[in-house]
N, C-alpha and C positions, 0 to 999 in steps of 0.2 A: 309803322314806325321804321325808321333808318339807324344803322347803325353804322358808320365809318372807318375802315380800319386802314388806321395811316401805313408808309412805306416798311416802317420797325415792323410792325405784324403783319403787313403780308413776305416779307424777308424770313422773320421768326416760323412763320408756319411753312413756306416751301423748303426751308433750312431743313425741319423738322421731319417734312413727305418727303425731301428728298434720304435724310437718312433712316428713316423708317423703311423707304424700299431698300437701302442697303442690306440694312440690320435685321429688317422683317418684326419689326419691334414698334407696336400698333399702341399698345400701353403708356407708352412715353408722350408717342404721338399725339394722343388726348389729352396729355399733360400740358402737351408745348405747344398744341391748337389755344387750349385755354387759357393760356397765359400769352397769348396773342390777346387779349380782351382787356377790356379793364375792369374792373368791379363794380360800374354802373354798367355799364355794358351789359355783363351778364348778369346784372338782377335783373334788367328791362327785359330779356331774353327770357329768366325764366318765370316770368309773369306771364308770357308769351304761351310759355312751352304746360301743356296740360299737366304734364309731372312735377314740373314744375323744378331740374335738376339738369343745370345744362351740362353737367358731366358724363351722363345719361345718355344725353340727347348728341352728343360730340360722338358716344361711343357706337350709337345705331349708324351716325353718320359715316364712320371709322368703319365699320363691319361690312356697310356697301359698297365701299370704293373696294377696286379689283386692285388696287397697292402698285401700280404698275407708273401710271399718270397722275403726277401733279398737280396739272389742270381741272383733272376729274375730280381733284380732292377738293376744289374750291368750287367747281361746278355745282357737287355733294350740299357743301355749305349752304351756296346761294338758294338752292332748292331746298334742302328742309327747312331754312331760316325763313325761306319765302312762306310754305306750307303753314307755315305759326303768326304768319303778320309782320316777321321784320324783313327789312329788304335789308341787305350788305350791299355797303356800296366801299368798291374800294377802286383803287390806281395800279394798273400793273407795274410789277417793279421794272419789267423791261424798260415801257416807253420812260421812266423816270432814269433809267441807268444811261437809254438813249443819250435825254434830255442832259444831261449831267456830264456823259459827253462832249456832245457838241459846244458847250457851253469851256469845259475846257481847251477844245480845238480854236476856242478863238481868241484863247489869250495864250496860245502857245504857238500861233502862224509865225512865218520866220518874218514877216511883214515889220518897217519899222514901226516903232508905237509912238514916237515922239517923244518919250518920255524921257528923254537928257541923262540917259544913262552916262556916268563919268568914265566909262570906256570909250562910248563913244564921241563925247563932247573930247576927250584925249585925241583920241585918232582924228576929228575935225581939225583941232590944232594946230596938228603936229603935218598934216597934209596944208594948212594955210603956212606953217614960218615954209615949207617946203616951196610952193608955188612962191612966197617974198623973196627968198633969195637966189 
């Protein structure tokens, strides 16, 4: 089984590792892992999971990680969610913050756009009565 977690939850959960290593506040942290999920999500999870209690199963995951690395925290994930039969599959936020980027970068080139801006159709004008007289 796959379970997909869009850009909002994986954002929601390194938000969450990232101030959990601040704060050292691991309780929260299962909170805010789980509500990175949806509520199908995690009953296909704990149909999965022998306990059958994915708040549980978040916490075993939470006790492992050495709270340092973020990375590690979703590594964590992908391994015991693998161990039970679901696979996580998700997007990192970088290459999307990348992507998100460069996509701005190219409507913000100083290049013209043609788009008959009324500044610039002015300045055209105003350079043409210049050249007729």
């Amino acid at each position: 089984m796959e379970i997909f977690l869009d850009k909002r939850a994986v954002r929601l959960i390194r938000q969450a590792a990232t101030d959990a290593i601040e704060d050292g506040d691991t309780e929260t942290l299962r909170e805010d892992v789980m509500e990175a999920f949806s509520e199908e999500q995690i009953e296909e999870i704990e149909r999965q999971i022998d306990g059958g209690d994915f708040f549980d199963f978040l916490g075993e995951t939470v006790e492992e990680w050495d709270g340092d690395d973020v990375d590690q925290l979703f590594e964590l994930l992908e391994n015991h969610l693998s161990d039970v039969g679901v696979e996580l599959k998700m997007r990192p936020v970088e290459l999307e913050e990348e992507e998100e980027e460069e996509s701005e970068e190219e409507f913000s080139s100083d290049e013209d756009d043609d788009m008959g801006d009324s500044l610039e159709l002015d300045e055209e004008a105003e350079e043409e009565e210049v050249e007729e007289t």
